[in-house]
RODO-2510 file (C-alpha; in nm, 4 decimals, decimal comma):
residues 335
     n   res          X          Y          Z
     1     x    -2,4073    -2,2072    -0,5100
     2     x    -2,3803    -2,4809    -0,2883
     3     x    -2,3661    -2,7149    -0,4983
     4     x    -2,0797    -2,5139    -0,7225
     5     x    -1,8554    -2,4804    -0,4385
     6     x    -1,8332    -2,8402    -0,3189
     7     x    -1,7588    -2,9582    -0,6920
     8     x    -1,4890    -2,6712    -0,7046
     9     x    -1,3652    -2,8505    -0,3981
    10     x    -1,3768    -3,1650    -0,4824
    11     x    -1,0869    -3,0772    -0,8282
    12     x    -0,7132    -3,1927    -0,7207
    13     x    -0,5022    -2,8874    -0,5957
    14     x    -0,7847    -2,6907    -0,5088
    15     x    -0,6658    -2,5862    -0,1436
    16     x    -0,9710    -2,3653    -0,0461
    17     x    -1,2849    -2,2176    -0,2544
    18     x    -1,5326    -1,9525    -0,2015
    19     x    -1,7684    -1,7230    -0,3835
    20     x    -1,8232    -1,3493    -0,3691
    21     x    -2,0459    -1,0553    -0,5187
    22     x    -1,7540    -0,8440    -0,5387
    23     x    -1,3803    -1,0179    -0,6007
    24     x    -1,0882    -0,7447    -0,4920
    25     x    -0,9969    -0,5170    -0,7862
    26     x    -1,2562    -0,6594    -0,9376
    27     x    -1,5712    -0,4327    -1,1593
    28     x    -1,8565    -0,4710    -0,9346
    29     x    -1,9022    -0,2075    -0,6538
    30     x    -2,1795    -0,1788    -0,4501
    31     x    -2,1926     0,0496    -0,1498
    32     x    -2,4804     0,0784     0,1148
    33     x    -2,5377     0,2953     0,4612
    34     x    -2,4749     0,1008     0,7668
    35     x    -2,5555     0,1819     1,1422
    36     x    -2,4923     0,0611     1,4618
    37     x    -2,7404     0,0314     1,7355
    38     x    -2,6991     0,3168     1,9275
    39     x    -2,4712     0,5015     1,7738
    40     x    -2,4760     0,8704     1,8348
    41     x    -2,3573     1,1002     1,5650
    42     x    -2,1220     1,3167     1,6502
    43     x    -2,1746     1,7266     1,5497
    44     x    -2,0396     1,7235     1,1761
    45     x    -2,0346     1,3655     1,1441
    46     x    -2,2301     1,2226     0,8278
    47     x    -2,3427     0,9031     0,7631
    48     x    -2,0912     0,6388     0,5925
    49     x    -2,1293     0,4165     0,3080
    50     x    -1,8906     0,1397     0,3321
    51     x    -1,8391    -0,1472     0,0665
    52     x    -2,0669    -0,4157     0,0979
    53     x    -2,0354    -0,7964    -0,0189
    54     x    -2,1432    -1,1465     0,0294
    55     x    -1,9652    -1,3800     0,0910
    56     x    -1,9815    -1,7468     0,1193
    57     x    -1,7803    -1,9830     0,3748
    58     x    -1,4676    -2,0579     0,2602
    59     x    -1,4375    -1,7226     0,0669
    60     x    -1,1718    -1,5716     0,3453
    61     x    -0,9847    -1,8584     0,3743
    62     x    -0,9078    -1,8439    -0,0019
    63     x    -0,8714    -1,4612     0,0125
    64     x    -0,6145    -1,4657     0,3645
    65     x    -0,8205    -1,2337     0,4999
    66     x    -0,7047    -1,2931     0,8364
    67     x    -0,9941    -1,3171     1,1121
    68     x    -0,9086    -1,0732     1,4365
    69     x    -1,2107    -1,1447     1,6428
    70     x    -1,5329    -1,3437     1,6324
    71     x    -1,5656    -1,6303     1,3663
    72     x    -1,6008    -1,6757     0,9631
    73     x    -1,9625    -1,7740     0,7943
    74     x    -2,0673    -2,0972     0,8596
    75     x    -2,2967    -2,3204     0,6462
    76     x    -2,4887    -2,2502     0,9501
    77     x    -2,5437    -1,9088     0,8246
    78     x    -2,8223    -1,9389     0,5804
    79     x    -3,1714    -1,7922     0,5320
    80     x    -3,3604    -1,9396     0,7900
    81     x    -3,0766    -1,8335     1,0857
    82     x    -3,0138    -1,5888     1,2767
    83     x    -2,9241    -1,2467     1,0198
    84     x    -2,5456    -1,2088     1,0643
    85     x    -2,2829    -0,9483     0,9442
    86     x    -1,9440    -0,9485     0,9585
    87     x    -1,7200    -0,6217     0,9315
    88     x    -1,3704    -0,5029     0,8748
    89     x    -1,1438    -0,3088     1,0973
    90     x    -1,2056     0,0589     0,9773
    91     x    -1,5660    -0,0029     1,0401
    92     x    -1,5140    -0,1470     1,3537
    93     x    -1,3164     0,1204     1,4279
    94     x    -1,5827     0,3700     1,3313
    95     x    -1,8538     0,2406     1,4747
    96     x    -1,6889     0,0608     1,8402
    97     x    -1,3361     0,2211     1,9211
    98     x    -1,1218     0,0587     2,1797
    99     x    -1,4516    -0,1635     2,2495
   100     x    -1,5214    -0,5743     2,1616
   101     x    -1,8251    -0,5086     1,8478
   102     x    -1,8722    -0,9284     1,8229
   103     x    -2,2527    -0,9059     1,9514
   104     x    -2,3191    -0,6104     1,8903
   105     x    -2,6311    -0,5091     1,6240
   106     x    -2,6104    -0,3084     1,3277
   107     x    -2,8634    -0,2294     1,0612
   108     x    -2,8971    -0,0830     0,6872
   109     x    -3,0516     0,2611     0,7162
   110     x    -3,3460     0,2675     0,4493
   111     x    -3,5153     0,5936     0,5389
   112     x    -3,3790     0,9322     0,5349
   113     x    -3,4055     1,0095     0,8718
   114     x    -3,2308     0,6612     0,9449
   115     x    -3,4652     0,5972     1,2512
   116     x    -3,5596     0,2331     1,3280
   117     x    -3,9209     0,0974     1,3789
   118     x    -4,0605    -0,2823     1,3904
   119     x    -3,9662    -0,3427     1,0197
   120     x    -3,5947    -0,2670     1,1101
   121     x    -3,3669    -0,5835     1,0066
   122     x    -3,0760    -0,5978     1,2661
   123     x    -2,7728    -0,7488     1,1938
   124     x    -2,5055    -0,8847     1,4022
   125     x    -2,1762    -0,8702     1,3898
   126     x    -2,0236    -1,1919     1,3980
   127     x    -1,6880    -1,1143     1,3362
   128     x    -1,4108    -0,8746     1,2411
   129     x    -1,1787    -0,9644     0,9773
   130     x    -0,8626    -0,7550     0,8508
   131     x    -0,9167    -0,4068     0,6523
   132     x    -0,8051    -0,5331     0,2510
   133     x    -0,7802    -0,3001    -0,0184
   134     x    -1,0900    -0,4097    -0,2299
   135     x    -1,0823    -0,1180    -0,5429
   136     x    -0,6856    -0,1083    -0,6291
   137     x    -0,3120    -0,1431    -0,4804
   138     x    -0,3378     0,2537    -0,4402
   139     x    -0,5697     0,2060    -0,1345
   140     x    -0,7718     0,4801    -0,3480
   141     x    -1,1597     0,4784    -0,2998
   142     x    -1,3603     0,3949    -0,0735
   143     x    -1,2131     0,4092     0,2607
   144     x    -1,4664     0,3743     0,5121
   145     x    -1,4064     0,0228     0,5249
   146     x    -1,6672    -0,2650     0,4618
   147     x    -1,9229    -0,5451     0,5445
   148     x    -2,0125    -0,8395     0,4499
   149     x    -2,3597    -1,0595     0,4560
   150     x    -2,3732    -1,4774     0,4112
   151     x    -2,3856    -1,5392     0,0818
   152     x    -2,6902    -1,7424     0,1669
   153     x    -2,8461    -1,4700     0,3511
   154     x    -2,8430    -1,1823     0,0606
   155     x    -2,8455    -1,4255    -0,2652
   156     x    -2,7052    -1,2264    -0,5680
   157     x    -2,7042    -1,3958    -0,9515
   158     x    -2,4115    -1,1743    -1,0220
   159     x    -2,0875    -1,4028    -0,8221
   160     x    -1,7268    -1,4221    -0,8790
   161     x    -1,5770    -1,7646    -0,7566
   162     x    -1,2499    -1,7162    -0,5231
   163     x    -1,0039    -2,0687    -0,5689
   164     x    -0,7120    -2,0693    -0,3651
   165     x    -0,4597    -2,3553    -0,5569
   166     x    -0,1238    -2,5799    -0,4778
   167     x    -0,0281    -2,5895    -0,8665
   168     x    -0,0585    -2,3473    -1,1257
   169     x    -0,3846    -2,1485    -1,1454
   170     x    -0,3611    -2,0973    -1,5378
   171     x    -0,3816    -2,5341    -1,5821
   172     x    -0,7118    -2,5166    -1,3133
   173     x    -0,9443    -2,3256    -1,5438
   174     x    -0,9945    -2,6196    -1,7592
   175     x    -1,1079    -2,8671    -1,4670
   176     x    -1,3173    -2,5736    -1,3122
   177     x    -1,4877    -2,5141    -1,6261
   178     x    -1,5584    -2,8875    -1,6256
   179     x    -1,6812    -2,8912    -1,2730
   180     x    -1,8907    -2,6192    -1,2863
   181     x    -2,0415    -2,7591    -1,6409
   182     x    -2,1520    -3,0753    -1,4441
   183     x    -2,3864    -2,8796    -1,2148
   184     x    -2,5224    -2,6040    -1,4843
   185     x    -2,3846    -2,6384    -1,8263
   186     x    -2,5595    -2,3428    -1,9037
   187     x    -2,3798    -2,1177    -1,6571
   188     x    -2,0691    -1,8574    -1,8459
   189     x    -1,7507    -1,8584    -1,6488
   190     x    -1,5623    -1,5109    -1,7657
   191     x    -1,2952    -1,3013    -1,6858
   192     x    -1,0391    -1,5683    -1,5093
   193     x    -0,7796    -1,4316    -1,4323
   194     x    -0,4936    -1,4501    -1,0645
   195     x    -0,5309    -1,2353    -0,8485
   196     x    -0,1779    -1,0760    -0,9775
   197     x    -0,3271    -0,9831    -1,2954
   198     x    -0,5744    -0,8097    -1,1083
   199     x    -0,3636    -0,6283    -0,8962
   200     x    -0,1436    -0,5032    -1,1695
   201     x    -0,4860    -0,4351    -1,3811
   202     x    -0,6077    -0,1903    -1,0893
   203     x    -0,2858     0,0355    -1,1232
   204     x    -0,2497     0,0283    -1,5013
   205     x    -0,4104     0,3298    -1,5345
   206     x    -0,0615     0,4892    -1,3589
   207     x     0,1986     0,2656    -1,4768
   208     x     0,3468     0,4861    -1,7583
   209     x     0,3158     0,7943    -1,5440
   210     x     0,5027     0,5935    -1,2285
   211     x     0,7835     0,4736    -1,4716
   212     x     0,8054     0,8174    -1,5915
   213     x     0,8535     0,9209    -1,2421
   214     x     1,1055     0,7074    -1,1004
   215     x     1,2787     0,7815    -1,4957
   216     x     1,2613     1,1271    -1,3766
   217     x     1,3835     1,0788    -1,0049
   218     x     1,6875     0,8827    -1,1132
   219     x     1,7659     1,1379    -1,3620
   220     x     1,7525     1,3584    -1,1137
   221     x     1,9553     1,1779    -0,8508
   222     x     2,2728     1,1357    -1,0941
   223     x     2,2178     1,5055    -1,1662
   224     x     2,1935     1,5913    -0,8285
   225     x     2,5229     1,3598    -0,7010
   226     x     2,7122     1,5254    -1,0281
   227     x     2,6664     1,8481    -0,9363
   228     x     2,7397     1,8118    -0,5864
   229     x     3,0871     1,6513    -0,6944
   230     x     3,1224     1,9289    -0,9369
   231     x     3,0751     2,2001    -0,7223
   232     x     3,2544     2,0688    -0,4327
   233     x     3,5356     1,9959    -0,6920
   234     x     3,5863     2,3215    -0,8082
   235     x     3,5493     2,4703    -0,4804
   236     x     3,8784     2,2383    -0,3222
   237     x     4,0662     2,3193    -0,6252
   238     x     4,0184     2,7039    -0,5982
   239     x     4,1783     2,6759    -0,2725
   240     x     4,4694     2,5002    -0,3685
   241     x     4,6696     2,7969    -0,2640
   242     x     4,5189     2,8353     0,0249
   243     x     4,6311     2,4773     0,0765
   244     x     4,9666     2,5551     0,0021
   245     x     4,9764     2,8239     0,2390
   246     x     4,8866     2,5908     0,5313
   247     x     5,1051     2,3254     0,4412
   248     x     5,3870     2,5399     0,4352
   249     x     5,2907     2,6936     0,7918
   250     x     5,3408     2,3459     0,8998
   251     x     4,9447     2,1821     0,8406
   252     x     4,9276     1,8299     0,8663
   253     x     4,7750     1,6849     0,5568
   254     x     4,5431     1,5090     0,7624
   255     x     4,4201     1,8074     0,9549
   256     x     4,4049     1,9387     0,5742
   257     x     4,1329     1,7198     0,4601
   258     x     3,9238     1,7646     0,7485
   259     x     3,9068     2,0900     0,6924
   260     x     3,8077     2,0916     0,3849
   261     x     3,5445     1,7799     0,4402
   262     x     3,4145     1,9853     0,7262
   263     x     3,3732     2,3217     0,5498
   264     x     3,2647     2,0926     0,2061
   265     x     2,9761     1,8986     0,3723
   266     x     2,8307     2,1910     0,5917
   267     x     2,5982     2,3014     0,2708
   268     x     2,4998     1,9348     0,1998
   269     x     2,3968     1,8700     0,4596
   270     x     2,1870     2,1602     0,5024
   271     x     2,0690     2,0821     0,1710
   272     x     1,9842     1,6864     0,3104
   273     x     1,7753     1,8836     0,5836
   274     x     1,6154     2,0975     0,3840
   275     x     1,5455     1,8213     0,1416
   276     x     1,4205     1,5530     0,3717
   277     x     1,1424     1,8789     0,5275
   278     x     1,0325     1,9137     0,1645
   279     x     0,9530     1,4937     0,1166
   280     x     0,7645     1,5307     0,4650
   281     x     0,5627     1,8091     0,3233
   282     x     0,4672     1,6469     0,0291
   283     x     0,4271     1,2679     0,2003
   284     x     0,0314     1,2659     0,1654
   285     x     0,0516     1,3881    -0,2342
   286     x     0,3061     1,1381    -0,2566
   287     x     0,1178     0,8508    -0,0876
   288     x    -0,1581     0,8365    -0,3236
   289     x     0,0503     0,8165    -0,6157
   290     x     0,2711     0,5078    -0,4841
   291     x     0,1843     0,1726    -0,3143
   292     x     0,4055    -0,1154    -0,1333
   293     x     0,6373     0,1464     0,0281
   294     x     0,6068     0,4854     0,2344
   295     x     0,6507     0,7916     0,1004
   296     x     0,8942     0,8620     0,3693
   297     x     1,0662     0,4782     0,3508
   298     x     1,3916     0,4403     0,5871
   299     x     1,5699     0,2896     0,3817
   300     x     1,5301     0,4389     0,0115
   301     x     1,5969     0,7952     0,2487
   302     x     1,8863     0,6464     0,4012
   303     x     2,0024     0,5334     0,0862
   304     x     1,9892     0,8415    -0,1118
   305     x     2,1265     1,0653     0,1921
   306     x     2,3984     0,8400     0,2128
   307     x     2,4615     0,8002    -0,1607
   308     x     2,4498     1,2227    -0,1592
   309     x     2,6919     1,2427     0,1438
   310     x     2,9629     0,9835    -0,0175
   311     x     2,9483     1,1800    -0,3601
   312     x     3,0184     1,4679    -0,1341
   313     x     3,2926     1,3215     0,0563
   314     x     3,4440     1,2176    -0,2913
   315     x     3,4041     1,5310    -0,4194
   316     x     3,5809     1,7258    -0,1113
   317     x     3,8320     1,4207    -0,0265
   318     x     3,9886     1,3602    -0,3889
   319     x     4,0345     1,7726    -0,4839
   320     x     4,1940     1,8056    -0,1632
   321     x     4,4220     1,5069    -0,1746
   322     x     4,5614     1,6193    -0,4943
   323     x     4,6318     2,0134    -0,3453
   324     x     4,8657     1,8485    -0,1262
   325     x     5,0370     1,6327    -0,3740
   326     x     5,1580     1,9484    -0,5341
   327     x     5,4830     2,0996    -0,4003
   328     x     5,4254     2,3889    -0,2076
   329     x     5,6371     2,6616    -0,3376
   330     x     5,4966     2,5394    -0,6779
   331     x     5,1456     2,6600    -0,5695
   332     x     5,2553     2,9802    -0,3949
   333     x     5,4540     3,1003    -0,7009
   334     x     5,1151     3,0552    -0,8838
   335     x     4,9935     3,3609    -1,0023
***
């Protein structure tokens, strides 16, 4: 693998290369029990089965996979050092809250009681790296974080290789395939493919039922800002004589129109209220269904309430306007 990576390197534009068991949105999943030294489970509490990978070094680098305590893999790290893990910040979390885990031990648990004896391989934790979602943008799955071994340390013959480019990734696959045919021409490169394609891959599954969604919710926003219009519209204009009759009592036309935009926006925004309780009920249904934004987002909430409250004001403003327009002994005579 060694050998692999530093010819990777060694190809113009390659920035930073690495190799894993298990790529992000990628098919391989593998999952194992992990304790900490001295952890005491709590009543209720069961044991958790994180996602676990190896790595090699250069593999987080390529990935971004930003480092918050401790340090990456080394080439240091290798099968006749010390056994080292490093862990993400949900496990971390779990295992060591509001507490430093860089030295502390860990191991696999291997019998069902999960007790240790003198056969016990301890791990420790190097270093604590940023929580990435490693199964699909959804942030569906497994989600009691993960760890990850050297690559040297827990060998696998099933690897993905992780190349982080300045130029276009699609014109690299030819040179890689060359590089990696100098060191073992009978070793099968598959599935390329950017990391983009793999993120889009991992929510294809829900693509035509999110498009059919937001198709839906826009539908339903134009419906919704029509009818408020229409409603308010008709309401103003059913009161045109009631407008006349203030006018002629000596109503200024601006104390007309607030009136009317006062008594016209009182259901609305009850309706706003009432609407915005409803989205915060539903947030966690919501949240599984969407990624890149929250289901309660300021600003696509702001910009429907506001988009609802200016159709409103339209719809009060405009009716009203044209009530007063209209000479007032016209409207009185009205029968």
């Amino acid at each position: 693998m060694t050998r692999l990576l530093e010819s990777i390197r060694r190809i113009p534009g390659v920035v930073f290369a690495g190799a894993t068991t298990a790529i992000p949105f990628g098919s391989n999943r593998d999952d194992g029990v992990i304790l900490a030294e001295g952890h005491v489970m709590r009543p209720g509490e069961s044991m958790i089965s994180p996602r676990r990978l190896a790595v090699t070094p250069g593999y987080f680098e390529t990935m971004r996979i930003a480092l918050k305590r401790g340090r990456y893999f080394s080439e240091h790290d290798n099968e006749s050092s010390l056994p080292v893990i490093i862990i993400d910040e949900k496990l971390a979390q779990h295992f060591w809250p509001n507490r430093n885990p860089i030295g502390q031990r860990m191991y696999r648990a291997t019998k069902p009681n999960a007790q240790t004896d003198a056969n016990t391989k301890w791990l420790t934790v190097a270093g604590v790296v940023r929580s990435v979602r490693l199964e699909n943008l959804a942030g569906t799955g497994n989600t009691t974080g993960a760890y990850y071994f050297p690559y040297a340390q827990a060998p696998s013959s099933n690897s993905t290789f992780a190349i982080k480019t300045k130029g276009d990734p699609v014109f690299l696959e030819r040179a890689v395939r060359a590089a990696v045919a100098q060191v073992d021409p009978e070793l099968a490169l598959f599935d390329i493919r950017t990391m983009s394609e793999r993120a889009e891959l991992s929510v294809s599954s829900r693509r035509t039922s999110m498009i059919l969604a937001l198709g839906f919710g826009i539908a339903a926003l134009l419906l919704s800002a029509t009818g408020i219009y229409g409603v308010l519209a008709y309401l103003v204009t059913q009161r045109r004589r009631e407008i006349g009759i203030r006018v002629a009592l000596g109503s200024t036309s601006a104390g007309v129109v607030r009136l009317v935009v006062r008594e016209g926006l009182t259901p609305v925004i009850a309706g706003l209220i009432v609407g915005f309780l409803g989205a915060a009920a539903l947030q966690k249904t919501v949240a599984t269904q969407i990624y890149g934004v929250q289901p309660l987002d300021p600003l696509v909430m702001a910009s429907v309430i506001l988009l609802l409250g200016v159709i409103a004001m339209i719809g009060c403003v405009v009716p009203a306007r044209r009530a007063l327009q209209v000479d007032a002994v016209t409207v009185l005579n009205e029968q």
